[in-house]
N, C-alpha and C positions, 0 to 999 in steps of 0.2 A: 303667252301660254294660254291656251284652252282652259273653258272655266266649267266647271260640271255646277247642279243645281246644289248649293251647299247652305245652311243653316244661316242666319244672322250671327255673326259673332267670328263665325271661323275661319281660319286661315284660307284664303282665298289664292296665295300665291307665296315665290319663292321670296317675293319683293317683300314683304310683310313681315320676312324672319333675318332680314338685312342681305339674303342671296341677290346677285344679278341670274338671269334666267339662261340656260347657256345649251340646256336639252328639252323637246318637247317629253309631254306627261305622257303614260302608257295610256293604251286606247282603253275608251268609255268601258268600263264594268259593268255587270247585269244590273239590274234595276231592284231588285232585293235578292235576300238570301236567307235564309234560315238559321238564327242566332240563340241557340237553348229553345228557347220554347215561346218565342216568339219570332215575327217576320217584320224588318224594317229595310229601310234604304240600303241601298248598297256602301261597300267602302270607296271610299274614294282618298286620294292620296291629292294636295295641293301641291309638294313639291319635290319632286323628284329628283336626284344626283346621281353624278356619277363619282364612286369614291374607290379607286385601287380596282378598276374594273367590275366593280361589284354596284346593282341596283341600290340604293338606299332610301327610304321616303324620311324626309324630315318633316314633313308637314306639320303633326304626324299622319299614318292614315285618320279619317275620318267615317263616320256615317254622313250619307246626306241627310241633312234634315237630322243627326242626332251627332252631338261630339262626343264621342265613345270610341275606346281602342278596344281588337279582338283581343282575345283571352288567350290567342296561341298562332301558331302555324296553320293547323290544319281547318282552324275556322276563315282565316283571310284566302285560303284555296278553295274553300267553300264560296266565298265571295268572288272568284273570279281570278283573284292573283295567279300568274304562271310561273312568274322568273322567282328564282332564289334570291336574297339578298338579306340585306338587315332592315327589321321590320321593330317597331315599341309597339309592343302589349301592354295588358292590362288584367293579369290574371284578378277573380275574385280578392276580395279584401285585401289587395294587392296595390304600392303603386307604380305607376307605370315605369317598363325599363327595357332594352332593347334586346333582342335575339336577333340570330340567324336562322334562317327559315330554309331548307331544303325543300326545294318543291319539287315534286314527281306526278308520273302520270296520276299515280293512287292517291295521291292525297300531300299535306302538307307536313312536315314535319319540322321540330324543334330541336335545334344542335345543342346540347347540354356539355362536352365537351370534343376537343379536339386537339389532337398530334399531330403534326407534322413535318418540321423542322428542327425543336428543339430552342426555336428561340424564346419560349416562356419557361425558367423555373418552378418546376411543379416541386418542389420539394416546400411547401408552404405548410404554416401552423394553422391551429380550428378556424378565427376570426378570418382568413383569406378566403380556405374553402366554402365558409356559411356567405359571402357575399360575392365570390368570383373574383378571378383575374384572368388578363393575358388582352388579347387582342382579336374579339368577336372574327375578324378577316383572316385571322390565324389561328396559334398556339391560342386555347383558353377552357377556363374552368367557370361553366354560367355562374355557380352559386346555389349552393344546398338549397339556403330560403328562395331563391326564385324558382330551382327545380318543385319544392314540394308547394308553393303555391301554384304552379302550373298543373300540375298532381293532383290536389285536395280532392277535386269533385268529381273522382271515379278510377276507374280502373287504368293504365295505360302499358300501350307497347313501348319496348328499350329496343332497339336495335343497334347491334355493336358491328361495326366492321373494322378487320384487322387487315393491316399487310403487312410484308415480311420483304425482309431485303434480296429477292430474289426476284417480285414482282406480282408475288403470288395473293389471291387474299381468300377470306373466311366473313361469314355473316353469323352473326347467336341475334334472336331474339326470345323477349320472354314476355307476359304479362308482368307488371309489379305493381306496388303502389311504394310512395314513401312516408314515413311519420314527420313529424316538425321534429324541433330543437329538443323539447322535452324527451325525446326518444333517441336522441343523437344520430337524425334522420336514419331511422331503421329502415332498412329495403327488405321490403316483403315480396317473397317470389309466390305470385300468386298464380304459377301454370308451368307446364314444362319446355324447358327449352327447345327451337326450331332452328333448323340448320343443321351443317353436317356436321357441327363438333359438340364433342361432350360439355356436361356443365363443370365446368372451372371454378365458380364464384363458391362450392362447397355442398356436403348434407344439408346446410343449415336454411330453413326455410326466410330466418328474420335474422337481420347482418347491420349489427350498426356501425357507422361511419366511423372512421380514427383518422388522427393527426398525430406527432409526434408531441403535443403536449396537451390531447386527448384519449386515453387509450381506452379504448372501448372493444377493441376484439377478444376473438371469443379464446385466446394460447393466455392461460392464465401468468406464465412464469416467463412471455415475451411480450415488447410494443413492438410490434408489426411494423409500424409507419415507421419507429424508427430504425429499429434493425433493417429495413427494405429500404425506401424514399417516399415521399409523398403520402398523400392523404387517399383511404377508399375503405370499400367495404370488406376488411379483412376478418375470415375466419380464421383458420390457425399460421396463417401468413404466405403459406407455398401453391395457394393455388391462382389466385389471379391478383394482377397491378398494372392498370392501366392510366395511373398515375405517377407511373415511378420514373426513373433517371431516364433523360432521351441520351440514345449515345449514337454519336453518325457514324460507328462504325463496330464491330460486334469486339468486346474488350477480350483479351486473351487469358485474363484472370475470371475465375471460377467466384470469386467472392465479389468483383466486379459486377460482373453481369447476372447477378442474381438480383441487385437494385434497379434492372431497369423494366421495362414497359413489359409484362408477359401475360399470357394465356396457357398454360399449363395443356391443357390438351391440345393446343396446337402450338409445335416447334419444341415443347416442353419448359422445363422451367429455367433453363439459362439460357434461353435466345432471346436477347431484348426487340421485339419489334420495330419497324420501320414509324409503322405509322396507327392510328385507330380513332374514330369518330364513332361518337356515343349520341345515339338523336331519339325523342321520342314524339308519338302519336297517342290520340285516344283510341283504346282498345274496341269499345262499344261505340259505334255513336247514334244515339237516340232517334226514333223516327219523328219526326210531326207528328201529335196527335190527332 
């Protein structure tokens, strides 16, 4: 394997992490990039996999000349990254742990969760949702505390895509920010939603998080999560659940399909959807001074 200019100390190869080498590395990245508010070396990745057709760097990525992981997606697409795959971050006062990174022409983005089969149980209590499950390649739920240390230091884009078993899909995005734990990750809608469906997630500007043995929604005389499935940010319960029961096929019962995956202004409230990926970017991003 090709060896880029890299620090004393740092992983230099696949060999070093007990891999035998079996793919070459992705071509040379730019020579720096622009990281907060300073300019260093580029990233660079020592070893590269192939895992379930997906890119993955174990290395982990690097800076040359500095061992430091990006703080997200769209900073490693700043540095040159193209392909999607699973990438370890290193948000602020955070330690490091891995995403899925969708990369697009515009920029880079962070999967925070994902539908698509049915093969993760999303019907999970607080402690599951505050640390993530499922399978980064698949079905999975990042992690409250990973979401809001990705979050902490500004404002960012959500953008939600739906499909429906017909084939059809829908895009929502919106500004938000999220709180920590102390707030039972409150989702602050800080802009109005883009795309061509109505907002579903409620009036309510600030929505905090519930579990079935968290209730934090705002239906004083119901728990949401549990009367529904799953854990999210519910207002009085009927407007959106993009954590609820997957069903591979739409149920014929009325009190069934009110527990699974929906979007209220699109298909309405008893069509549990197909499928739907939650991913975000930073909303502003700061020029060089």
């Amino acid at each position: 394997m090709k060896q880029g200019v890299a620090s004393p100390g740092a992983i230099h190869s696949c060999n070093e992490l007990g891999l035998s080498e079996s793919t070459p590395p992705p071509p040379t990245l730019p020579q720096s990039v622009y990281l907060g508010k300073r300019v260093t070396p580029a990233w660079h990745c020592a070893c590269w996999w192939q895992v379930a057709q997906q890119d993955v760097c174990l290395g982990p990525p690097q800076l040359l000349g500095e061992r430091e992981l990006p703080e997200g997606c769209h900073q490693l697409f700043l540095a040159g990254q193209q392909s999607s795959g699973i990438f370890q971050v290193q948000p602020t006062g955070s330690q490091p742990f891995q995403v899925y990174c969708d990369m697009t022409t515009e920029g880079g983005w962070t999967v925070i969760q994902r539908r698509m089969d049915g093969s993760v149980d999303f019907d999970q209590l607080w402690d599951a949702y505050k640390n993530g499950f499922g399978d980064l390649r698949g079905d999975f739920w990042l992690g409250l505390e990973k979401i809001h240390h990705l979050v902490q230091e500004g404002k960012y884009n959500l953008l939600i895509e739906l499909e429906d078993w017909e084939g059809n899909s829908q895009v929502v995005q919106f500004v938000f920010s999220l709180g920590g734990e102390s707030t039972a990750y409150t989702l602050n809608l800080l802009g109005p939603l883009s795309g061509e469906l109505e907002n579903a997630i409620g009036e309510f500007r600030q929505l905090p998080f519930s579990t079935r043995d968290r209730d934090h929604d705002l239906k004083a005389d119901t728990n949401c999560a549990k009367h529904l499935s799953g854990g999210w940010w519910f207002s009085t319960c009927g407007h959106a659940n993009l954590n609820g029961k997957y069903f591979r096929s739409i149920p014929r019962q009325r009190h069934e399909r009110k527990q699974g995956i929906f979007w209220k202004t699109w298909k309405g409230r008893y069509y549990p959807l197909k499928s739907t990926i939650m991913k975000i970017q930073p909303a502003a991003l700061e020029a060089e001074p």
